[in-house]
N, C-alpha and C positions, 0 to 999 in steps of 0.2 A: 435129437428127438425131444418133443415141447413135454414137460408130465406136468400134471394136475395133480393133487392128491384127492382121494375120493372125499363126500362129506357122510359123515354119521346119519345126519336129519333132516329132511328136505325134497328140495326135489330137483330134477335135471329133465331140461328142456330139449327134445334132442331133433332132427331132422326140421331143424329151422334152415328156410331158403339161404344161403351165401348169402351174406351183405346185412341183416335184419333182424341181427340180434340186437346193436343199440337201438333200436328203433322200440323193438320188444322190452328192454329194458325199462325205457322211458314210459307206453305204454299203461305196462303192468307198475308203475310208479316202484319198481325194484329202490332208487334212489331215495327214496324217504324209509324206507327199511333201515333197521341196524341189525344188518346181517351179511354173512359176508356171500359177494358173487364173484364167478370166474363165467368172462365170455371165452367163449374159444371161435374166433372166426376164418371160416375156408377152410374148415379138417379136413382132412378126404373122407370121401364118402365110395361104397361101392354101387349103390342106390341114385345117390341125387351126383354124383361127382363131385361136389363142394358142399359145402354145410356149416351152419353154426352150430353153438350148443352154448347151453347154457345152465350153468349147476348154483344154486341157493342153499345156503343154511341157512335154513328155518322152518317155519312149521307152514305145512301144504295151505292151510284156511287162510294164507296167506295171497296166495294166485287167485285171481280172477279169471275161473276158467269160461265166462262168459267173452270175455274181453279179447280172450288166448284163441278162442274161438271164432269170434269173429275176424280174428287179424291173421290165419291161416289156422284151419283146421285139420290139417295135414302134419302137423307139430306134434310130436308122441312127449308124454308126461310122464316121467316115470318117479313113481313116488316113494322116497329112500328113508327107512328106517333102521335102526343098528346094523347100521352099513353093510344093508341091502334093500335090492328094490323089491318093493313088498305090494306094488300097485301099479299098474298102466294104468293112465286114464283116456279116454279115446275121448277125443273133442269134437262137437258138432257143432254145428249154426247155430248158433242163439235165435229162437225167435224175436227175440225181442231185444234191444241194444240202448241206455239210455245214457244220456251225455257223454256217448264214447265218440261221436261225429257229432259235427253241427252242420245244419240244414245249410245249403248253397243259395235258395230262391230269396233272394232279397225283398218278395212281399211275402215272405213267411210271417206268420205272427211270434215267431221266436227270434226274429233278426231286432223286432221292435221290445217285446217280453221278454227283456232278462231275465228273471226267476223262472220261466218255465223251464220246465227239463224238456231236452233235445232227446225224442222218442223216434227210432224208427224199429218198423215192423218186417220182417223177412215175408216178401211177399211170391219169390219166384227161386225155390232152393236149388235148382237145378243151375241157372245161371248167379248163383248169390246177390238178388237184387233186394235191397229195401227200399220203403219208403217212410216220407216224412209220416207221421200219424196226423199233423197240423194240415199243410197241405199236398203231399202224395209225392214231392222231387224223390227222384230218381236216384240212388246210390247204389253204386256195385261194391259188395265186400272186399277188402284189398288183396287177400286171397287169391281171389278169383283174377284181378289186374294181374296179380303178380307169376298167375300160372301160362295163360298166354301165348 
């Protein structure tokens, strides 16, 4: 059997889909941190049948719970102080998402405007759909792809 040891400060990422924790790592730019992480992919699960997880030492102000949000809001956060958890934080849609996608339409005026920031607006929370703020393309949160 795999152990982990617990972390004192931090937080742990849990009920992330099988497969999607590098992906989250990268993301949430885990990797320019100096802190230490443990993925653990395909735990069993009683809930999802497989699962990631994902545990961080370091201090929570660190996660971008926007970002965590929009790449599955289904991901429970549990936020770990003198090694316990001292916090769930429940994740929703971000209305708003900036430079975390870039627009797909090729006469977008941000495919030409570099400097702009890549804005899109949660326009349909029931199907997770956004769109461009620039000109309106179409984006489904990957969440939502990924539930299906």
């Amino acid at each position: 059997m795999l152990n982990i040891s617990g972390i004192s400060e931090g937080f742990v990422l849990d009920h992330i889909q099988a497969g999607m924790s590098l992906q989250i790592y990268y993301d949430l730019k885990l990797d320019k941190l100096d802190c230490q992480v443990a993925i653990i992919k395909n735990a069993r699960s009683n809930k999802m049948g497989k699962k990631d997880i994902i545990k961080v030492e370091c201090p929570v102000e660190a996660l971008d719970l926007d970002i965590l949000g929009f790449i599955d809001h289904d991901i429970t956060v549990n936020v770990i102080q003198g090694d316990r958890i001292v916090e769930k934080k429940a994740l929703m849609l971000p209305k708003q998402v900036r430079n975390v996608i870039r627009c797909k339409n090729p006469r977008c005026v941000t495919s030409v405007e570099q400097e702009l920031d890549q804005i899109f607006f949660l326009t349909d929370e029931e199907r997770e759909v956004y769109r461009c703020k620039y000109c309106e393309e179409k984006y489904v949160s990957p969440g939502k792809r990924r539930r299906k």
